[in-house]
N, C-alpha and C positions, 0 to 999 in steps of 0.2 A: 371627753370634756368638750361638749357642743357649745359653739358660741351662739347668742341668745340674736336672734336676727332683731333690729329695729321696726317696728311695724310703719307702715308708712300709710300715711292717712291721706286721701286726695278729698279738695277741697271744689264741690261744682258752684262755681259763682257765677251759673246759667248763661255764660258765651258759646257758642256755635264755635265747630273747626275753623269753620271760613269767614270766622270774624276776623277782618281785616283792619279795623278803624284806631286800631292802635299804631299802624303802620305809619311811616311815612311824615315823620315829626310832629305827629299829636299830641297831644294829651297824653301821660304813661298810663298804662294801663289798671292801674290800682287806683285811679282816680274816681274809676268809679265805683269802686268796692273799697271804701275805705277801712274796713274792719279785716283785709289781707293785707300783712305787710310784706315790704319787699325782698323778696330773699338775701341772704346776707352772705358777701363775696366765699367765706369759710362752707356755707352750704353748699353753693353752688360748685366748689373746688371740689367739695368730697363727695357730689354728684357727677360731676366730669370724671375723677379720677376710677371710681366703681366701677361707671360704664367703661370705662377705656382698659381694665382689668381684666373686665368680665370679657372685652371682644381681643383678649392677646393675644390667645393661644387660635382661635381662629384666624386671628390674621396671620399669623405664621404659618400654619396650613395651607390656606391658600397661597402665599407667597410661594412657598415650597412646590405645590403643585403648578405654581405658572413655572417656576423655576424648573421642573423637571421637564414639562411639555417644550419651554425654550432651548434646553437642552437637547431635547430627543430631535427635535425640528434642526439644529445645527448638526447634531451627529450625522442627521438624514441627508443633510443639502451635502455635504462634506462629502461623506460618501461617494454621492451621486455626482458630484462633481470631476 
């Protein structure tokens, strides 16, 4: 029983990456697209929360491998001491 993925539609409302002119107490930026509404606090939670699901088991991976490199570096100096 597969669950049925959400399709996700991306919306080009013709800004450049390094459009910056939203920045810095402007104007929000739907101003000038008035026909995108503003995401709403529930989407953006269950945006946050996916991504931060999706990268958990990598981060504990990594933690574990700094964890073990810290380790082996103390075993080392101990040693040698």
């Amino acid at each position: 029983m597969s669950k049925k993925k959400e399709k996700i539609t991306y919306v080009d409302d013709g800004r450049t990456i390094a459009d910056m002119s939203g920045v810095g107490g402007g104007s929000r930026l739907n101003d000038r697209n008035p026909y995108r509404p503003s995401p709403k606090f529930k989407d953006v939670w269950k945006t946050y929360w996916s991504a931060v699901r999706m990268m958990f088991v990598p981060m504990l991976v990594v933690i574990a491998i700094i964890g073990v490199i810290y380790l082996l570096a103390y075993l080392a100096l101990a040693y040698l001491a």
